[in-house]
C-alpha positions as CSV (number, residue, x, y, z in Angstrom):
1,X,154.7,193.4,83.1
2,X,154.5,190.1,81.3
3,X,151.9,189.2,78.9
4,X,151.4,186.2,77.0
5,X,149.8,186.7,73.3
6,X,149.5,183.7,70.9
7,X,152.7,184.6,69.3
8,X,154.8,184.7,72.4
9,X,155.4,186.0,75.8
10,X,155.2,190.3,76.0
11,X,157.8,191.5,78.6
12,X,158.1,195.3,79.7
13,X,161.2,196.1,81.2
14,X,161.7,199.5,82.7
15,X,163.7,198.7,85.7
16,X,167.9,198.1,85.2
17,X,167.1,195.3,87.9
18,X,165.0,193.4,85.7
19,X,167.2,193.9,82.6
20,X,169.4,191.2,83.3
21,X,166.9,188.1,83.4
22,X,164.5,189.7,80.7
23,X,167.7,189.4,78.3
24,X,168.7,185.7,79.2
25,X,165.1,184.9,78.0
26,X,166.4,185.4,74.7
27,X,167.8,181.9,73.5
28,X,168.2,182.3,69.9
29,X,171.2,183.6,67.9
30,X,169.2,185.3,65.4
31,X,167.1,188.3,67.2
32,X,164.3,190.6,66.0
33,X,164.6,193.8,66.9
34,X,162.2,196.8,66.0
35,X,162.4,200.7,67.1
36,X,159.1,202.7,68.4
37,X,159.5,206.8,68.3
38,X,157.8,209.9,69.3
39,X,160.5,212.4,67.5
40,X,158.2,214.0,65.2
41,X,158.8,217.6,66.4
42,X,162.7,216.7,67.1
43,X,165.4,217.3,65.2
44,X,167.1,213.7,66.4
45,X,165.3,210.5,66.2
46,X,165.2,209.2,69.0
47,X,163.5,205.7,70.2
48,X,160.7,205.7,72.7
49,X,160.5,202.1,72.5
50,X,163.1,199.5,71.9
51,X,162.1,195.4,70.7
52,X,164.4,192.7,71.0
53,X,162.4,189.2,70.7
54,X,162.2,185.8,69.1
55,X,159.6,183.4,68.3
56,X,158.7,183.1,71.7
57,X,159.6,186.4,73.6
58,X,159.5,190.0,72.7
59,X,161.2,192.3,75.6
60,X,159.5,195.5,74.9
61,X,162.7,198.1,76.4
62,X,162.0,201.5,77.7
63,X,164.7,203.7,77.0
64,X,163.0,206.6,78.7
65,X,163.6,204.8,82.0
66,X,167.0,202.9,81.3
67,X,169.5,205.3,80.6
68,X,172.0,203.0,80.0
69,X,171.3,199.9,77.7
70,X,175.1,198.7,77.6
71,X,173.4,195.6,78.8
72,X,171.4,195.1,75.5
73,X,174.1,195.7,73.3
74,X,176.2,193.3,74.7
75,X,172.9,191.2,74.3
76,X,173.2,191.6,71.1
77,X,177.1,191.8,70.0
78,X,176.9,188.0,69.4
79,X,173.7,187.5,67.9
80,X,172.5,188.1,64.1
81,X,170.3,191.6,64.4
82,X,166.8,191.2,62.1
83,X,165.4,194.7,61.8
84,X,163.5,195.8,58.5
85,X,164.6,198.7,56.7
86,X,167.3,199.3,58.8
87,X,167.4,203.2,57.7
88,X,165.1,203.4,59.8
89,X,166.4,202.1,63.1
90,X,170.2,202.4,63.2
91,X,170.4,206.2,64.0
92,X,168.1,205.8,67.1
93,X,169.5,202.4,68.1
94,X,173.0,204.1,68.3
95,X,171.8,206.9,69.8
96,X,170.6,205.1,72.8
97,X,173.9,202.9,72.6
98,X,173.0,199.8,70.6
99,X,174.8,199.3,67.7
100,X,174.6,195.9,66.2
101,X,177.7,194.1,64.9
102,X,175.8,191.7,62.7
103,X,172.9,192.8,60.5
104,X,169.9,191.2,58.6
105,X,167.7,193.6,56.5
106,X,164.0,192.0,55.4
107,X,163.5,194.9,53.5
108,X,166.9,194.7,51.1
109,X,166.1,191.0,51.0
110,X,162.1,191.3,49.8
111,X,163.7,194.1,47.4
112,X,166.3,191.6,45.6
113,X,163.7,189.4,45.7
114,X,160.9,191.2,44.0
115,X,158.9,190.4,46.7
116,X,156.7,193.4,48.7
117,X,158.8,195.2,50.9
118,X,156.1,196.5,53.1
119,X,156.2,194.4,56.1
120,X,152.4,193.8,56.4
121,X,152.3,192.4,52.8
122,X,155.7,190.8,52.8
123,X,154.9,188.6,56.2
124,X,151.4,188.3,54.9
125,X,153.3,186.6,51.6
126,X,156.2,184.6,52.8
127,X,154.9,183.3,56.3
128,X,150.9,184.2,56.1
129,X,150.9,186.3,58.8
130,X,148.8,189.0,59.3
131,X,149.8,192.2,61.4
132,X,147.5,195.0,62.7
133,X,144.7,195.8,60.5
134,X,145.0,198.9,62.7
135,X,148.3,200.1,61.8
136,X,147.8,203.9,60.8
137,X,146.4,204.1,64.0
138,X,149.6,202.6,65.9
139,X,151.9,204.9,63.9
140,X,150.0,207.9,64.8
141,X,150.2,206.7,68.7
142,X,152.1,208.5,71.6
143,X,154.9,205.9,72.6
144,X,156.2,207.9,75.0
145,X,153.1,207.4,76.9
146,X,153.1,204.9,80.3
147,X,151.7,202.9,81.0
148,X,151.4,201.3,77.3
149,X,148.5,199.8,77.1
150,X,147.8,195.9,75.8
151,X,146.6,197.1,72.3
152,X,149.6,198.7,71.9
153,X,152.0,196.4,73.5
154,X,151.1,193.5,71.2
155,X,151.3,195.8,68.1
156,X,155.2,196.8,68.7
157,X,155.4,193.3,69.4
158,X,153.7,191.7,66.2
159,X,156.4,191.8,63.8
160,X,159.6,191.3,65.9
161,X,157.7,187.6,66.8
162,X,158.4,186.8,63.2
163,X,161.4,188.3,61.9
164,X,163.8,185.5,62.6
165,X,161.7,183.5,61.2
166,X,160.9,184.8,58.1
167,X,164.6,186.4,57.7
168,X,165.3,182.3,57.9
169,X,162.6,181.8,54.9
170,X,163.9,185.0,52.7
171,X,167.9,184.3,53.6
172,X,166.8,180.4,51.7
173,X,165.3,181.9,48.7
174,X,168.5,184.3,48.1
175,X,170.3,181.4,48.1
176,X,167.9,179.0,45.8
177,X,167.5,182.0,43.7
178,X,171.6,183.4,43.4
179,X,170.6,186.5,44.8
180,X,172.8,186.5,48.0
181,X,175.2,188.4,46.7
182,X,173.0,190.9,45.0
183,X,171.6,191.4,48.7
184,X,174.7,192.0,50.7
185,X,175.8,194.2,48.3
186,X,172.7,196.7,48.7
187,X,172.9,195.9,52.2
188,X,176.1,197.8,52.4
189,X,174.8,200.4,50.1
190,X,171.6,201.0,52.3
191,X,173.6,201.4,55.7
192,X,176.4,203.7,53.7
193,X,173.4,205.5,52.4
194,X,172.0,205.9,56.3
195,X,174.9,207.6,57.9
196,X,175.5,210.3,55.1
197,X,174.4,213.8,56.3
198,X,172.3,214.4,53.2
199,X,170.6,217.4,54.2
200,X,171.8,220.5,52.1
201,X,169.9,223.6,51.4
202,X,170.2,223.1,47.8
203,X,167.6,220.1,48.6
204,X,164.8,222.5,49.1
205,X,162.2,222.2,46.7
206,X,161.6,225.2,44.3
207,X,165.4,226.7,45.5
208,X,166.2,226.1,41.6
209,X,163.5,228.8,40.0
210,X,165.0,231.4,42.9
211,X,167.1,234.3,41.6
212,X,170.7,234.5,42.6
213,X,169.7,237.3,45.5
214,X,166.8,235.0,46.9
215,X,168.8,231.7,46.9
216,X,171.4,233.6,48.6
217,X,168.8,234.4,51.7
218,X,167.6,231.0,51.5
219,X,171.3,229.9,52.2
220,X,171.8,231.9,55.3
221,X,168.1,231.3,56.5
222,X,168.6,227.2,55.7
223,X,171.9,227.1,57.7
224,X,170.5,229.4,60.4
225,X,167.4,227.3,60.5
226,X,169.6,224.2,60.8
227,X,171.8,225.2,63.4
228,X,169.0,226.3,65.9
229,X,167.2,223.6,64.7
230,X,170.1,221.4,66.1
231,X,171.1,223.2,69.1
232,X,167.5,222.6,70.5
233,X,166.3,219.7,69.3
234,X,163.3,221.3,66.9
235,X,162.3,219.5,63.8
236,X,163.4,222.5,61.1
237,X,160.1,222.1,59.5
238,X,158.4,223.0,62.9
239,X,160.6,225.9,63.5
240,X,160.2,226.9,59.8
241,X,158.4,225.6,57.1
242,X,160.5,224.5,53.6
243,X,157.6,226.5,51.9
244,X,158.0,229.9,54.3
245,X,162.1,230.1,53.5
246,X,161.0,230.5,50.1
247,X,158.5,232.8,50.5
248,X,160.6,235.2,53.0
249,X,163.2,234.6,50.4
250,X,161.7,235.8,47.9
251,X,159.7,238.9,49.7
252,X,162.3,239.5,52.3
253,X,160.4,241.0,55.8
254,X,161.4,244.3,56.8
255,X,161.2,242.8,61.1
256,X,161.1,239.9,63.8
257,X,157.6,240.0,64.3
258,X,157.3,240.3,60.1
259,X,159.0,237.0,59.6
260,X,157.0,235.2,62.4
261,X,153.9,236.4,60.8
262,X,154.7,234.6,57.6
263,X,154.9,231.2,59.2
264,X,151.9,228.8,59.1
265,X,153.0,227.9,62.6
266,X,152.7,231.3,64.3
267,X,152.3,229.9,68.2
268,X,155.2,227.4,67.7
269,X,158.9,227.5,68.9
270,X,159.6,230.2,65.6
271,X,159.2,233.5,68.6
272,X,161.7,232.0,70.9
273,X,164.2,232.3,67.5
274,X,162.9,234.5,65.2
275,X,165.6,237.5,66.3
276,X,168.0,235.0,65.4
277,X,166.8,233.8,62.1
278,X,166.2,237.4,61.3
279,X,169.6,238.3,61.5
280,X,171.2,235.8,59.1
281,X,168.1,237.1,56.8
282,X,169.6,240.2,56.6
283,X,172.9,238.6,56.1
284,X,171.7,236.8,52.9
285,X,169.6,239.9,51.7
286,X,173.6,241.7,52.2
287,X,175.3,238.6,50.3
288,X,176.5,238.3,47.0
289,X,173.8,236.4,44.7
290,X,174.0,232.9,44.8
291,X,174.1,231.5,41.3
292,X,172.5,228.6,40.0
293,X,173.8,225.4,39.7
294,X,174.9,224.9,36.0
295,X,173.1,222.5,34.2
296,X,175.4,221.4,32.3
297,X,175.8,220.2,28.7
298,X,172.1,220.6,26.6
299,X,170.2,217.7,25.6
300,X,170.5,216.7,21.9
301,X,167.7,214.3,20.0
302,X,170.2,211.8,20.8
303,X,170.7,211.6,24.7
304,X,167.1,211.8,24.7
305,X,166.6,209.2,22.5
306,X,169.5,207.2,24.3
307,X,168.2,207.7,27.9
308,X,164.6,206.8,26.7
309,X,166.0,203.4,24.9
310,X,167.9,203.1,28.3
311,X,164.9,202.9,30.2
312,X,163.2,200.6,28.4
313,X,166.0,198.1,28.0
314,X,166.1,198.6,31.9
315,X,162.8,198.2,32.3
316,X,162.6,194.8,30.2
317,X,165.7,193.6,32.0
318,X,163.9,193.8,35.8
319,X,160.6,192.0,33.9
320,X,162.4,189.3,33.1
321,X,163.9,189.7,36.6
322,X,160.8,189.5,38.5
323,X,162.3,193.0,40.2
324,X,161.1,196.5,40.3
325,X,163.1,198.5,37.8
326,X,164.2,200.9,40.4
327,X,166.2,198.4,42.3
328,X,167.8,197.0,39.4
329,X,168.7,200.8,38.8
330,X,166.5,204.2,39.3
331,X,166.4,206.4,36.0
332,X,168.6,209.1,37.5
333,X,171.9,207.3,37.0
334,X,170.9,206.5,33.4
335,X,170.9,210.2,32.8
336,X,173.8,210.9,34.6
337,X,175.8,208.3,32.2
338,X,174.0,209.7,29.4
339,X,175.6,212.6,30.2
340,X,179.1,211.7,31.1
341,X,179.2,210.4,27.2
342,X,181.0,207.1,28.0
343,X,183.0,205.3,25.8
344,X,182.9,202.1,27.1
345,X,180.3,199.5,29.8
346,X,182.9,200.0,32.5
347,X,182.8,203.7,32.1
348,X,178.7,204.1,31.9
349,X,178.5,201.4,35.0
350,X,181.2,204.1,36.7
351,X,178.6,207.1,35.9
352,X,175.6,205.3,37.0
353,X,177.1,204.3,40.1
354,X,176.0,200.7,39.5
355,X,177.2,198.1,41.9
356,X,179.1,195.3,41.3
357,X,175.8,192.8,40.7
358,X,173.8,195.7,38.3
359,X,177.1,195.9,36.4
360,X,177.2,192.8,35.6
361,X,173.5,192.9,34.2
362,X,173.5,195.8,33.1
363,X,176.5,197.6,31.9
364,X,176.9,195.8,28.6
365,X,173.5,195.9,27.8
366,X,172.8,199.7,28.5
367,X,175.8,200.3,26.8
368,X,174.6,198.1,23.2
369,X,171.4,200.7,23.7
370,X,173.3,203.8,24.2
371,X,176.0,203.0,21.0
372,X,173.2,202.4,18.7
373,X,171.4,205.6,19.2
374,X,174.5,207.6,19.1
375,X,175.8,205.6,16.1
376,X,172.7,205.8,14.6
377,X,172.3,209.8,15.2
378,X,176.0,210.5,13.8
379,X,174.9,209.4,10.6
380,X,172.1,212.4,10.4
381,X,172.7,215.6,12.6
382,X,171.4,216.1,16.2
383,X,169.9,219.3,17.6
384,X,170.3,220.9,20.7
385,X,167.0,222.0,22.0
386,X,166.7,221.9,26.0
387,X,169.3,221.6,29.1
388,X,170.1,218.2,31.2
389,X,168.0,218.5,33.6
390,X,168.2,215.5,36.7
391,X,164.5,216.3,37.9
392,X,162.8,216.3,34.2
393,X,165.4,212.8,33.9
């Protein structure tokens, strides 16, 4: 199926026959390329739909009918790759096989910029282009359905039209503005960031106010929960809701059909498991208690005083910057430098976790803030009133 939009040729491609000539449409070295998905009761994501385009032809790929895109990566091994927010994308790119050797992020680019990072707003601003007024509606869509039909062809088309282009505009203004390095840098950080396995049990929100016997059977249900979650492809929050664990944590059931009961989603995949889940319940109701994490050092009148000062001397800094404060540095490293007392920039920049480029902004200046306060409050005496605490931070 070929359709022609004002943008640029639409071309379906479902049949390895037709792979071939729909990738030699592709002229360009610099490539758009977008992910569709329909994994929101899976526990992998997985792409439904694959974009590769330019400004004249977006190859809408269907990955449900080409098992093998070793063709498109190849496609692509050469070429610069223009996705936005690539922590979005790269997990089921690779999982179908594509893995891009040379990346372009819009998103990291608008961020360093202190442009929008939405894409809507940011094409809208840089190129005055207007995407889907519709898009809620596309998000919400089944694009594992076939056929797709036009409405929806042209939206998982829209934006892979224009990212060379406007990757062209925003890679000019990092350059005119000194920002390129700033960009590769959190580039790096972002893909790092979306290949670590950050799920942890510990994660689960309200697992802190448990006592030590209930956040041990949270433990054993999380893992168990995760494992099955894994071995089948369920999303864990379909199998088991975040909120349920701590409920059955805290008021253990005494049976299968107990613990099922509990769940919100009672005609889900949770009866096909719940023997199973039930079992490393009663493991964690047998366990040891699981203390809590300790919280460390308390807060004097000085660290808060310090992190506060911190904050706004961060916050002044991005102003000036034309950035949001929380990509010149979020407020959870400045407590965690507060903290970690440091005795010199290099050593708060170290506990902050600052990059090279946020160092070099930052780290002397935080550090003037943070050696006033604590000069200042040596001279009268501080009092410890209330624990470090990274959520309150």
């Amino acid at each position: 199926m070929t359709t022609t939009t004002s943008s640029g040729d639409i071309v379906f491609v479902d049949d390895p026959a037709q792979l071939p000539a729909a990738l030699a449409r592709l002229t360009g070295d610099v490539v758009g390329v977008d992910v569709e998905r329909a994994d929101a009761h899976n526990y992998y994501r997985r792409a439904a739909l694959v974009q590769v385009g330019d400004a004249d032809t977006c190859l809408l790929i269907d990955p449900l009918a080409l098992p093998d895109l070793a063709a498109v990566d190849d496609a692509l091994a050469s070429r610069l790759v223009v996705l936005h927010a690539v922590e979005n994308d790269l997990e089921p790119l690779e999982i179908v096989g594509i893995r891009p050797r040379s990346l372009a992020d819009t998103a990291v680019a608008a961020a360093v910029l202190g442009l929008p990072t939405g894409l809507g707003p940011l094409l809208e601003t840089v190129l005055g282009v207007e995407l889907s007024a519709d898009k809620e509606r596309f998000q919400r869509a089944d694009w594992e359905q076939r056929p797709l039909d036009d409405d929806m062809a042209e939206y998982a088309a829209g934006d892979v039209f224009s990212l060379p282009s406007l990757w062209e505009e925003l890679s000019r203004r990092l350059d005119e503005a000194g920002r390129r390095d700033w960009y590769e840098q959190e580039l790096v950080a972002v893909i790092e960031r979306s290949r670590e396995d950050r799920r942890d049990w510990t994660r689960t929100k309200g697992s802190g106010r448990l006592s030590g016997p209930a956040r041990a059977i949270l433990r054993a249900l999380w893992h168990e929960r995760e494992a099955v979650s894994k071995e089948h492809d369920i999303a864990p929050n379909r199998l088991l809701r975040d909120q349920t664990l701590l409920d059955l944590a805290n008021t253990p059931p005494e049976t299968p059909e107990q613990l099922v009961r509990r769940n919100q989603r009672r005609s889900g995949p949770l009866r096909d498991h719940a023997a199973r889940l039930f079992a490393a319940l009663q493991q964690g109701v047998a366990a040891e208690p699981e203390p809590k994490e300790a919280a460390g050092r308390r807060w004097d009148d000085s660290d808060k005083a310090a992190y506060d000062a911190m904050r706004r001397s961060r916050a002044e800094l991005a102003d000036e910057l034309g950035l949001d404060a929380g990509v010149l540095c979020p407020s959870r490293p400045l407590w965690a430098a507060v903290a970690g007392e440091p005795r010199d920039p290099a050593e708060l920049a170290e506990l902050a976790g600052l990059r090279p480029w946020q160092a070099d902004l930052l780290a002397d200046r935080l550090f003037g803030v943070y050696r006033e306060i604590k000069d200042a409050a040596a001279e009268g005496t501080a009092t410890e009133d209330e624990p470090v605490d990274a959520d309150s931070a």
